[in-house]
C-alpha positions as a Markdown table, in Angstrom:
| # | Residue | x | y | z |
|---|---|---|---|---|
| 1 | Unk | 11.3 | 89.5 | 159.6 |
| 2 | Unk | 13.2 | 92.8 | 160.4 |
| 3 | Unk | 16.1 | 94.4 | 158.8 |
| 4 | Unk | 18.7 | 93.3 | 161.9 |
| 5 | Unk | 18.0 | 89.9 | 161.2 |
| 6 | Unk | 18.3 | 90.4 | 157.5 |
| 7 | Unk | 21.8 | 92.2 | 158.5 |
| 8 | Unk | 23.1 | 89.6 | 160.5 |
| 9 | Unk | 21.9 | 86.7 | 158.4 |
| 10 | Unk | 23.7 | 88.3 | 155.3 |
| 11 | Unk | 26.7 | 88.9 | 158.1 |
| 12 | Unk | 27.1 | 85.3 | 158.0 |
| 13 | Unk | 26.2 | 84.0 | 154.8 |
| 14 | Unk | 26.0 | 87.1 | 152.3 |
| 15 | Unk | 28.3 | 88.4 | 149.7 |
| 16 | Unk | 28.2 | 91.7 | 147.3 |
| 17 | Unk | 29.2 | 92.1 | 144.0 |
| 18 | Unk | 29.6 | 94.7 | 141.6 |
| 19 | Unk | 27.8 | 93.9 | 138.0 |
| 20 | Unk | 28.4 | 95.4 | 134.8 |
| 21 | Unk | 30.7 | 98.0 | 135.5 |
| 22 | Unk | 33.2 | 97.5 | 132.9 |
| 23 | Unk | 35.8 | 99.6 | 134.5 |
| 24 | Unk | 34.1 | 102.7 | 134.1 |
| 25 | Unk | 32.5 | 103.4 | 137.3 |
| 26 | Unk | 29.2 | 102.4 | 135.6 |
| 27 | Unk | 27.2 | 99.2 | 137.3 |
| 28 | Unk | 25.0 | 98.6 | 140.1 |
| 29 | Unk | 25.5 | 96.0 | 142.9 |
| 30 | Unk | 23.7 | 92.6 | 143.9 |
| 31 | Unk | 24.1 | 91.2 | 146.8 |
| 32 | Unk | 23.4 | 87.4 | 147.3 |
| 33 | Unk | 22.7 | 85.2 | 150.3 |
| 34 | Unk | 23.7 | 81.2 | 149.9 |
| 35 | Unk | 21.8 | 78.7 | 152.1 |
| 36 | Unk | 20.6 | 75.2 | 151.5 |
| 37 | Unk | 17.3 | 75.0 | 149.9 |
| 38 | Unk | 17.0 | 72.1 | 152.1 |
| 39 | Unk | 17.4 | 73.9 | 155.6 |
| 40 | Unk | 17.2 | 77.7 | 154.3 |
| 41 | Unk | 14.1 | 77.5 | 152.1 |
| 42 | Unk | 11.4 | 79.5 | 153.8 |
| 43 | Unk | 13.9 | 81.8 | 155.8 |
| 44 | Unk | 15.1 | 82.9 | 152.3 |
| 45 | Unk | 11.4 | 83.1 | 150.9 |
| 46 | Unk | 10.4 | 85.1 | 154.0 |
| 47 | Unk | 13.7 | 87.3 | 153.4 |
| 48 | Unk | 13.0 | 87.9 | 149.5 |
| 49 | Unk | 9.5 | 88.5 | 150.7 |
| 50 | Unk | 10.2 | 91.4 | 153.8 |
| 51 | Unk | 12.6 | 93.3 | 150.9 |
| 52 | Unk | 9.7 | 93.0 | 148.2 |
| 53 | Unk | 7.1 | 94.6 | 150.6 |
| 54 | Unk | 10.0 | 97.3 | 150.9 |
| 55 | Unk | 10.3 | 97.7 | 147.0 |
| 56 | Unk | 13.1 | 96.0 | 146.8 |
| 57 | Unk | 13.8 | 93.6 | 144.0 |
| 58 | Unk | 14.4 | 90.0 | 145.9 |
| 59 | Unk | 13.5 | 86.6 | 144.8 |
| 60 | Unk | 15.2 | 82.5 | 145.8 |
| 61 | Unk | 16.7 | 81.0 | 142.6 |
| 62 | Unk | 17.7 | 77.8 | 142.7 |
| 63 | Unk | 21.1 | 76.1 | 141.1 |
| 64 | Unk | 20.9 | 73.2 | 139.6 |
| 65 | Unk | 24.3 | 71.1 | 140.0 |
């Protein structure tokens, strides 16, 4: 895992969102990368695992329909 696969993987399927900002310039960002826990399971695992080893708070979650 590398950080220009991570780019370009979040290139294609990623999104960013602002959280709790209220309109006062006060929030922080999280950024979320959809895949099919079918296909995209272990790539994402092995995503949430490269930014964790990099202190960076990652984890797969799973949405039930």
């Amino acid at each position: 895992m590398s950080w220009p696969y991570i780019a370009g993987f979040f290139d294609g399927e990623g999104c960013l969102h602002a959280v709790g900002s209220s309109g006062a310039g006060i929030g922080r960002f999280r950024v979320t990368i959809s895949q099919s826990l079918l296909t995209g399971k272990q790539t994402l695992e092995e995503i949430a695992a490269f930014m964790q080893d990099h202190d960076i708070n990652a984890y797969v979650l799973r949405h039930k329909h």
